[in-house]
C-alpha positions, -999 to +999 in steps of 0.1 A: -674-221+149-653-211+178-628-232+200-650-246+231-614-244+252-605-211+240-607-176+258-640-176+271-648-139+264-624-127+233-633-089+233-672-099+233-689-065+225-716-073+252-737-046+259-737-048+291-707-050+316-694-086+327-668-071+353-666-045+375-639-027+389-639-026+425-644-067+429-613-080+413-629-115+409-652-108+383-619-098+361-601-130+375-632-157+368-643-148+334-676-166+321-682-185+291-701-162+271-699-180+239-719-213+254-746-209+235-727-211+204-723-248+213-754-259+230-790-237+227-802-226+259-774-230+277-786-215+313-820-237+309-810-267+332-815-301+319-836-326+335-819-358+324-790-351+307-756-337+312-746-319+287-710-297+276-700-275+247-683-309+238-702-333+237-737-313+236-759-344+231-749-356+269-739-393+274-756-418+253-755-451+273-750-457+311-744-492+332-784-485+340-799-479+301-824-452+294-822-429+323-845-401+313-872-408+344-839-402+364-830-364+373-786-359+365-781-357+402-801-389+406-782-407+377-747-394+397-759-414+426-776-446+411-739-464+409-746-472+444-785-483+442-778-520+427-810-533+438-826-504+425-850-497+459-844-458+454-819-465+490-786-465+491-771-485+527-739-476+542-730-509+529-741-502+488-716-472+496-688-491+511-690-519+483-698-491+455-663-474+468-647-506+467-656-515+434-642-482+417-608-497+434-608-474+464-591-491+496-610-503+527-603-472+545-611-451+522-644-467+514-652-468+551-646-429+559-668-424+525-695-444+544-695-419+572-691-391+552-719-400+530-743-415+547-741-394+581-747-361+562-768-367+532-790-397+551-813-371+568-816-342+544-831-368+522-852-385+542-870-353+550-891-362+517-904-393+533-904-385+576-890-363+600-876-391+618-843-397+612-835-432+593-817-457+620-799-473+592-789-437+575-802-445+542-800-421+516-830-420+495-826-415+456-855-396+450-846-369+472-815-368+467-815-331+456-820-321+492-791-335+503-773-303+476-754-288+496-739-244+496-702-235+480-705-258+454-703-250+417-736-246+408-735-274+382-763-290+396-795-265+407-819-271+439-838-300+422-808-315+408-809-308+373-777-303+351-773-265+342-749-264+307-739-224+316-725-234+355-705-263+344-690-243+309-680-215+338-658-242+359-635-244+331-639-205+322-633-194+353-605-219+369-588-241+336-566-208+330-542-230+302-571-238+285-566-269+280-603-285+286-585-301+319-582-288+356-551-297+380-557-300+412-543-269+424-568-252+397-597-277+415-587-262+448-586-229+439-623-236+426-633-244+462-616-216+477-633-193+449-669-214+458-671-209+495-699-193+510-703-175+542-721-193+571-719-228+553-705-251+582-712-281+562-702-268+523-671-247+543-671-223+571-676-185+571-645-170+556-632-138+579-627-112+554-643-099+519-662-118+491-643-105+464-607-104+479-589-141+475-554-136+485-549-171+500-550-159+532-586-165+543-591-188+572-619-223+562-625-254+565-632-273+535-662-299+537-681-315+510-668-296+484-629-307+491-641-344+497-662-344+465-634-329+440-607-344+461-623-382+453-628-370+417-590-362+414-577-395+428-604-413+405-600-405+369-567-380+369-541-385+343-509-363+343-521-344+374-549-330+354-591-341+355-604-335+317-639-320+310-655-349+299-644-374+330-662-342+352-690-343+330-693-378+329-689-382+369-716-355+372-743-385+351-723-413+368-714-429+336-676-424+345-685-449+377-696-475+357-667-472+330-644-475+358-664-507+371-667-528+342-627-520+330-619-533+368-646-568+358-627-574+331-596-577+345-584-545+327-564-519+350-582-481+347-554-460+333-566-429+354-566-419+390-538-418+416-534-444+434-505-457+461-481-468+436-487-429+423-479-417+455-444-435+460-437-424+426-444-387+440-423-392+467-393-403+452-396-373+428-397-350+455-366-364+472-346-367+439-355-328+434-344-320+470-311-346+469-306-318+433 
């Protein structure tokens, strides 16, 4: 059996073509055409589970049991439902933040980006009237989805194997089953669609051309990936199964009951990381 983390396409005999010449990107951001050597159906998007070339079975336990009435999207979100209501408060956000060790201003700016955007779009489900405590409702959650994402997740929030294998195709270019966050970033440059103010604004030249030079403003996207990268990072680099397990939420409550029992999480950046950072960049200029 194949390596999972090796090159996604070695000299596949396809008969069809998988690149074409005049849009350099489809050359750059190979897919992973061996997937379904690993898990069967691998474009038919699970309901319930989340599931890699790894670990094709998905995650067995959660901090909430048997979630299989629960769509993947939904499951990624219950961390902050405590009460289990199918609402998620400003405040279930701030104290969820807080108890995946996130600072008080952090937490707060993740209340406002959370529950300002995604309160509406999910309360379409139940009233056109916006909610005046900008709720976010659980069961709706998957119109809250928003454009220039990876795909991982489709329009009813179910977990699709194929998009998730192609993030690490396409942008882990070591192949080494991690990303860095420069390869996360490139991800979101490579993700953006046109005329997406919220996902990231209209870029001003081609689709295919990514020189670096295209003028956006990163949204969700950056905010998402960004918080994923100073959450369960180790050695600069997110591995495939802390992103598959933050897409179920299982990572969330990993993190939470290591922090209960008085045991530090060995991932994530944090400030101590950051002065650390610092004084390696002003040895290496002092050089």
């Amino acid at each position: 059996m194949p390596d999972p983390h090796s090159n996604p396409n070695p000299n596949l005999a396809l008969p069809f073509a998988h690149t074409a010449p005049n849009c350099p990107a489809t050359a750059e951001r190979q897919q992973a055409a061996l997937a379904d050597a690993f898990i069967a159906k691998p474009a038919i998007a699970r309901a319930n589970l989340a599931v890699s070339a790894d670990v094709p079975e998905g995650s067995a336990v959660s901090g909430r049991g048997a979630l299989g009435h629960f769509t993947v999207l939904q499951q990624h979100v219950l961390f902050w439902d405590r009460d289990g209501d199918g609402q998620i408060y400003p405040w279930d956000t701030y104290v969820g933040f807080r108890d995946l060790g996130f600072s008080v201003l952090f937490s707060l700016l993740a209340v406002v980006i959370i529950n300002l955007n995604f309160s509406y779009p999910t309360r379409l489900a139940v009233s056109w009237w916006p909610d005046p405590w900008f709720r976010v409702y659980v069961g709706s959650i998957h119109k809250a989805k928003h454009g220039s994402d990876s795909g991982t997740y489709d329009k009813e929030g179910r977990f699709v194997p194929q998009m998730f294998e192609d993030v690490f195709a396409k942008w882990d270019v070591h192949g080494s089953g991690s990303l860095s966050a420069g390869e996360l970033w490139h991800m979101i440059k490579g993700n953006r669609l046109a005329a997406d103010p919220f996902g990231v604004c209209p870029p001003t030249d081609a689709c295919c051309a990514d020189d670096g030079t295209k003028r956006a403003q990163w949204g969700a996207a950056i905010f998402e990936f960004g918080t994923t990268w100073l959450l369960v990072q180790k050695d600069g680099r997110v591995s495939k199964e802390d992103l598959r397990q933050t897409y179920d939420g299982t990572i969330f409550w990993r993190i939470k009951e290591a922090r209960e029992k008085g045991k530090r999480w060995n991932k994530g950046f944090g400030f101590r990381d950051l002065v650390q950072l610092g004084q390696r960049e002003f040895k290496a200029r002092v050089a």
